[in-house]
N, C-alpha and C positions, 0 to 999 in steps of 0.2 A: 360496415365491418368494424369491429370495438376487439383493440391488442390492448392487452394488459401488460406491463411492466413491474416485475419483481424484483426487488433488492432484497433478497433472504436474511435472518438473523443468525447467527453461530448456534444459539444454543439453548440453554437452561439453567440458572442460579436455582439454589434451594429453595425461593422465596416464586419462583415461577420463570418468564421467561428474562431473558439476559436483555434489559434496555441501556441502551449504548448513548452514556451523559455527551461523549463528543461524539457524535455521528457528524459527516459532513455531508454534502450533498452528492449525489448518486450519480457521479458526471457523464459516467457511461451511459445509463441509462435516459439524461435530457437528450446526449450523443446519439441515441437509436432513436429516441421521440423525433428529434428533428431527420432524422434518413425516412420515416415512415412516408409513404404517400400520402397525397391532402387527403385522398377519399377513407381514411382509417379514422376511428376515433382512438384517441389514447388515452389511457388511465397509467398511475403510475399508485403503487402499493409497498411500504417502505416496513417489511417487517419486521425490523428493528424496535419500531415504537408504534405500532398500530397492528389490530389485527386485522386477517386479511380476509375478505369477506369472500366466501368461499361461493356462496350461491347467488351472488354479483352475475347477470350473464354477462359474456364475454365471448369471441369469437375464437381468442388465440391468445395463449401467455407466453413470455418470455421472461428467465430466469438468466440474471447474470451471477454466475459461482464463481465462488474463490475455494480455493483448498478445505481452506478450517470451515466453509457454509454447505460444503458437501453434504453431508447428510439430510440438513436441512431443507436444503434446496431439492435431494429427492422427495422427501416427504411432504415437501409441497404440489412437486410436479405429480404423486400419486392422486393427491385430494383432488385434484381439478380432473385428471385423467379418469377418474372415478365417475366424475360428471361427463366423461365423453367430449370435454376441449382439449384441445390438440394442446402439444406443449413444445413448444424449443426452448433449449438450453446453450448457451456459451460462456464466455467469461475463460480467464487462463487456463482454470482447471481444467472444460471440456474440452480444452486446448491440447493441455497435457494426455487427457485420457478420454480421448473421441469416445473407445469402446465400453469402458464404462458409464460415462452419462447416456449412452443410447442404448443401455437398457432401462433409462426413467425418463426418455423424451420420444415424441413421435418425431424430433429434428433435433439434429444436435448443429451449432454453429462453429467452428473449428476458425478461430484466426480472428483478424480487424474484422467489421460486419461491415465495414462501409462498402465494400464491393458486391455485396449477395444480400443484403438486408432487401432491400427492394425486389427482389426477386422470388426471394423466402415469401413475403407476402402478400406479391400477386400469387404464388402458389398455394399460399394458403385459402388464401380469397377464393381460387377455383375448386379445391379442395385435391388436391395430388402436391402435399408436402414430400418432398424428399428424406432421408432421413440423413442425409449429409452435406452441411455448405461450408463449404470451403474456403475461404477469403485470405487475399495476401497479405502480406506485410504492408504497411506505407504510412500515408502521414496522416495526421489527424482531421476527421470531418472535413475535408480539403472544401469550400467554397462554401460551409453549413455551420452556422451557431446552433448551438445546443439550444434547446428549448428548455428552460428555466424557469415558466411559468407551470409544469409540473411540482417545483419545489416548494412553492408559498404553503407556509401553514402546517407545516412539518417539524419543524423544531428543531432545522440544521443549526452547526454553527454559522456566527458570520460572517464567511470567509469563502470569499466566490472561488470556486474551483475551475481551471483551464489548463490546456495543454499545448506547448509549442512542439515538442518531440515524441520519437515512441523510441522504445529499444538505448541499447547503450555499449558501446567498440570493449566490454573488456568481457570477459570470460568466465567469472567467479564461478565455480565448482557446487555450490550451491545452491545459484539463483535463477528461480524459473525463467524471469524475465530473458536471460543472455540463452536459456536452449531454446526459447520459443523466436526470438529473433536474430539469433547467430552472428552475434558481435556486429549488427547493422541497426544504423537508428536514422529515422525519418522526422522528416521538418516540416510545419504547416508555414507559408509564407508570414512573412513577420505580418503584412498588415492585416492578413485575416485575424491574427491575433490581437491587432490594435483595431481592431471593427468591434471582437468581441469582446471586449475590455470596455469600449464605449457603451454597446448595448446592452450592460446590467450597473449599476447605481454606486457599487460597492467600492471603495480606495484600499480595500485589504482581499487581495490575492494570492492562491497557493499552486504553483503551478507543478501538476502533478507527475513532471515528469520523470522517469526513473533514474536518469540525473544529466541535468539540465546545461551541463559543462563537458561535456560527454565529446563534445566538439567546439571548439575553443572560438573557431572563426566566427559560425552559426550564431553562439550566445552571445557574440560582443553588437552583434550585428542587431540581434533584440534587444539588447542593454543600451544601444544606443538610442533604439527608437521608444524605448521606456521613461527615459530620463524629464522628454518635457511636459508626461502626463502626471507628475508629482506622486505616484502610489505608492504603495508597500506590500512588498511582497517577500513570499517564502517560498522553499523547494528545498527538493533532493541535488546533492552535489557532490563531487568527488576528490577527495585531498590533494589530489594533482592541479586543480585549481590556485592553488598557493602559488604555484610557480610562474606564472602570468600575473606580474602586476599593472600591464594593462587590463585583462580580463580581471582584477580585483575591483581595481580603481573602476572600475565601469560599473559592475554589478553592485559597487556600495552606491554610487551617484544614483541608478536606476530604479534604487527606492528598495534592495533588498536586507530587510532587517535578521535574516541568518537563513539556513540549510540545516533539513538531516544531511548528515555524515555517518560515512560506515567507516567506521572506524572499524570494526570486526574484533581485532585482535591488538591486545600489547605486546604478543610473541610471533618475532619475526620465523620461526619456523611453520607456524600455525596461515601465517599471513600468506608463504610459498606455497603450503601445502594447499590449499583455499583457492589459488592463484590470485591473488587481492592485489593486481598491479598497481595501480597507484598510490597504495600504500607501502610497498616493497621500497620504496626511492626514501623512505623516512630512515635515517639513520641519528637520530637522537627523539627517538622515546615519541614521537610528533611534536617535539618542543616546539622547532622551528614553525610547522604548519600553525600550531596553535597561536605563537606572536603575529603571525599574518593575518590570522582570523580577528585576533581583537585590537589589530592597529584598525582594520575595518570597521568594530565598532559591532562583527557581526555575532548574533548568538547563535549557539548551535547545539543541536538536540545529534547526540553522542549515540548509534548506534550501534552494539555489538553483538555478536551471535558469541555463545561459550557451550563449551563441549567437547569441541575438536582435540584430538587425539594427546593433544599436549597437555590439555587444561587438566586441572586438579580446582580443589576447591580452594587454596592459596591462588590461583590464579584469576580466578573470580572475586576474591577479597582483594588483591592488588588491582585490579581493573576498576570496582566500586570505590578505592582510594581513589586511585587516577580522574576519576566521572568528580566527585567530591572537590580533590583539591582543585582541578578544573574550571571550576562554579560554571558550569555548565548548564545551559539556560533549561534542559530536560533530557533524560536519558534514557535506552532500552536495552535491557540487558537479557536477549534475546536468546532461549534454549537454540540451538543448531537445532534447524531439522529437516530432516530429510524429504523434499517436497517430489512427486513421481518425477519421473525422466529429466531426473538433472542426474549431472556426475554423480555426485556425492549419493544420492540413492542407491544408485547402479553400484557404487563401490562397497557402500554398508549393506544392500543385498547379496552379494557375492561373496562378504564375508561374513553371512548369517548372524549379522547385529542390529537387524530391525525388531521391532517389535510388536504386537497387536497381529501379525501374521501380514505383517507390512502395509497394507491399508489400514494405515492407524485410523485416518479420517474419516474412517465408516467405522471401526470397531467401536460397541457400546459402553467399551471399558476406559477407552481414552478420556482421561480431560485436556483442558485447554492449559496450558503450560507448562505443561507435563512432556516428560523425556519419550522421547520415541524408540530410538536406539539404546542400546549400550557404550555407552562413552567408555577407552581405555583406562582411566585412571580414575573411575570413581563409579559407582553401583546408579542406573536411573534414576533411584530415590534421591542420592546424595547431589545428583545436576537440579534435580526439579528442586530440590530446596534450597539451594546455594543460589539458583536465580532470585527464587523469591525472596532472598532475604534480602539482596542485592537490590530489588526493587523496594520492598519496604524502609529499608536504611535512605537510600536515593531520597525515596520520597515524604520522609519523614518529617514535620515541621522544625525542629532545628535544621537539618537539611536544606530545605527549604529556605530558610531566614538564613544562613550562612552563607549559601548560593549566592544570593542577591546583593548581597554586598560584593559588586566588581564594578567600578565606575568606567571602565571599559567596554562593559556591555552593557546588563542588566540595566544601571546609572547612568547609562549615557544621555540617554532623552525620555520624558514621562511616557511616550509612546512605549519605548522597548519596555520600561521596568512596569507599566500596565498590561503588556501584553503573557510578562514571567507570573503578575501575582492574580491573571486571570485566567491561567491556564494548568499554574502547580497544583492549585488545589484539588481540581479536574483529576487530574492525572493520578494524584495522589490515592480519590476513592475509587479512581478504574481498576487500580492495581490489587485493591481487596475484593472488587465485586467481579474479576475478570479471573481471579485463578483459580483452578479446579474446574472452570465450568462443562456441564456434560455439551456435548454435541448432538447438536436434533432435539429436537421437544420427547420424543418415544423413548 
């Protein structure tokens, strides 16, 4: 029997489809490669930068969707289903919305796969697919490395991807992650972590978890067994972090040279409204967090969502100061949007301010950066271009060259200020060739 694996692409630039300069490697999907049984052949199809060979036989595809690859993702589960191969679909999206992806899969996979994956395909093996599996919550590939030899020859970056956590204890009103795992987050034992750290080549790791301080005890507990394999690594992390300077002091020895950070917001009513607890305890602007962050030495890529009910477009020029004067190693100054069965959906539906007829991610009108909602203080047109310009300014090469000079971070060591002037530039032409893009190739 021969599974296919698909990592779908968002969309379409003018010039044809949307290749993605930083792609990283498809973690999830080495994560299903290795739960397959030995008797399966696996292929892996990355269509981002390759097309997918559609008349490849194949026994069984599987589709990992995100929100924004929705459409995409249908119109690929049609083309095969056309040829009569069965298709499952997962990923958070079918998470969010079982009932819509099982009208484009013969199985939709709802949750972690690692409890039902093996089972999905001995059933498919026999031929009597379910059209529902259901997998709990828990910790990552517990006792399985990822299979990585799907990756060679691809054109990732090179920056090995791994996970010690899933899920994360706060609430934000926004974010898929906290409704699909309800303020609970799961740990893979540290040394399966230091097993699969040894079995790939790479001293630059990014560990992908939705934030990796998330539990203070758990991370000092990795940080410590990190320290004597000399690496460097990145992740997501949460401002509350600041206030453990043993959990600082550990995580800079342990080889991490910075963290995304949600920063979300510079307005403490926006931050409540959001429920953005670890941010709520800032009471000077994030001054204080920020001198913690560069007595470490750490850089950090400055995440904000703008929209929310307070924002104006002085609010997004203040914010693009703040990222600026910052010198802020990279930043995302991120439309709010309203992602299914999170709060904030349920709220801006109820008060009839979505837009696109609320499946924006299928509507053929949406593009990618582009407002969903109706924000209070300002017309969707005026959010969708106050981000961009916010982005363009950010990323602009004086930007850029004024950033860099902070001997605290950037200057600390040839590693960090190589890793800022091999990544801005990146970032710099994503931000032209990523906005407007349509969604789905049709």
């Amino acid at each position: 029997m021969k599974i296919t694996l698909i990592k779908p692409n968002m969309g379409r630039c003018e010039k044809g489809p949307y290749v993605d300069e930083g792609r990283m490697e498809p973690l999830q999907l080495g994560v299903l490669a290795a739960l397959t049984p030995p008797w399966a052949e696996v292929v892996l199809h990355d269509d981002r930068m390759e097309a997918i060979p559609f008349d490849e036989p194949t026994d069984l595809v599987a589709i990992t969707m995100e929100t924004f690859t929705a459409r995409r993702t249908y119109e690929i589960a049609a083309e095969y289903r056309a040829r009569g191969v069965p298709v499952v679909i997962g990923g958070m999206h079918a998470t969010l919305l079982p009932e819509e992806a099982a009208e484009h899969a013969d199985a939709v996979c709802v949750g972690d796969a690692e409890s039902v994956w093996a089972a999905l395909c001995e059933d498919a093996r026999r031929g009597r697919l379910r059209k529902l599996y259901r997998g709990a919550p828990g910790a990552p590939h517990p006792g399985l490395l990822a299979r990585r030899d799907l990756f060679r020859g691809k054109g990732y970056l090179p920056i090995t991807l791994l996970q010690f956590t899933r899920g994360c204890r706060f609430a934000c009103s926004y974010c898929a992650t906290s409704s699909y795992f309800n303020q609970t987050q799961h740990f893979r034992p540290v040394e399966e972590v230091l097993q699969e750290i040894a079995a790939q080549p790479r001293k630059l790791l990014f560990f992908v978890d939705d934030n990796i301080v998330s539990d203070p005890s758990a991370a000092k507990d990795l940080f410590r067994a990190l320290i004597p394999l000399k690496i460097r690594w990145v992740s997501q992390a949460s401002l509350d972090m600041t206030q453990d300077p043993e959990l600082m002091d550990l995580m800079a020895r342990s080889g991490c040279l910075g963290n995304v950070v949600g920063f979300e917001s510079l307005e403490p009513s926006s931050l409540a409204a959001m429920n953005k607890a670890p941010n709520l305890e800032s009471t000077q602007g994030y001054r204080r967090e920020l001198e913690v962050l560069r007595d470490y030495g750490l850089q950090t890529w400055a995440a904000f969502t703008l929209g929310h009910d307070g924002d104006s477009r002085d609010t997004v020029a203040r914010t693009l100061d703040f990222a600026r004067r910052n010198r802020f190693a990279f930043a995302a100054f991120n439309l709010l949007m309203p992602y299914p069965s999170t709060p904030l959906y349920r709220q801006l539906e109820a008060e009839g301010r979505l837009l696109f007829g609320g499946r924006w991610w299928l509507h053929p009108d949406y593009r990618f950066n582009h407002a969903a909602f109706r924000p209070r203080l300002m017309s969707p047109g005026e959010l969708t271009q106050a981000c961009f310009e916010a982005r363009a300014s950010f990323n602009s090469l004086g930007s850029i060259l004024q950033r860099a000079l902070d001997f605290r971070t950037h200057l600390r060591s040839p590693l960090r200020l190589g890793v800022y002037l091999a990544y801005n530039p990146l970032f710099r032409r994503e931000v032209f060739k990523k906005q407007g893009i349509r969604l789905g190739y049709r």
